[in-house]
N, C-alpha and C positions, 0 to 999 in steps of 0.2 A: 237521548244521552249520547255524547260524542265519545271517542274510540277511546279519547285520553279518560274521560270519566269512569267509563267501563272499564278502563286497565288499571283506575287506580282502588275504584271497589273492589274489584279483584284480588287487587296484594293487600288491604286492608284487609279484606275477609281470610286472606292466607296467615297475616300477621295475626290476627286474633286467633285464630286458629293455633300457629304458636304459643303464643302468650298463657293459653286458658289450659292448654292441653300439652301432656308428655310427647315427644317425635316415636309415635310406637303407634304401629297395622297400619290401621285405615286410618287414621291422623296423618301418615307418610304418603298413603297414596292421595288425602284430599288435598293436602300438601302441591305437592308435584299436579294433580290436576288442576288446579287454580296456575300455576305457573306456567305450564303450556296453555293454558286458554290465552294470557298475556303473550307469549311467549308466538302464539298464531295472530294475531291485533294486526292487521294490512300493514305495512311499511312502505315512509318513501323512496323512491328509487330514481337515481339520476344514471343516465348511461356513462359510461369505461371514458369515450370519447367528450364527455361532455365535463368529466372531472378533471382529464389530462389540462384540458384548457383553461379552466379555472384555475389549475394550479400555477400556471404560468403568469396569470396577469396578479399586480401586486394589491390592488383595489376593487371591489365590486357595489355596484349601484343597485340595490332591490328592484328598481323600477327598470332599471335596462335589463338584467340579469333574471328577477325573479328569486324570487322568497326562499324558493328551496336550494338554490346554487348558495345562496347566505346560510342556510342552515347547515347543508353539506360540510360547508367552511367552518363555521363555527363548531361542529360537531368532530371536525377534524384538529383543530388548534385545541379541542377542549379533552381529543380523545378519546370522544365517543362516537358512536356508530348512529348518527340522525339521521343519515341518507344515506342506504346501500348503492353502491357503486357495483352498477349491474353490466355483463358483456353484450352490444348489440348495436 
């Protein structure tokens, strides 16, 4: 099972969880534990220096650049967080 699969039985199993049952005790905490398990799921990471640069150029090629410098991008026009942008 890929990382995406397991994060999305994950919050499916939180949603029903909602859905069937009141937010009261241990419904809150199964709650909250299904959301940090997601919430820990690997992430990808491009370096500080390697986003400044992308942010400069106006176009980027997958195959010259790489999939995740597109995703970075993408996740940045779309304003979300797809590639943590790490110092080093």
């Amino acid at each position: 099972m890929s990382e995406l699969e397991t994060a999305q039985e994950l919050a499916e199993t939180a949603v029903r969880q909602v859905n069937v049952f009141a937010l009261q005790g241990d419904k809150v905490d199964f709650l909250i534990n299904q959301l940090k398990q997601i919430a820990s799921l690997p992430q990808l990471t491009i370096l500080k220096s390697i986003a400044d640069e992308l942010d400069k150029v106006p176009f980027h090629n997958p195959k010259e650049n790489g999939y995740i410098c597109v995703a970075y991008l993408a996740g940045k026009a779309l304003g979300v967080d797809l590639v943590k942008v790490v110092e080093g």
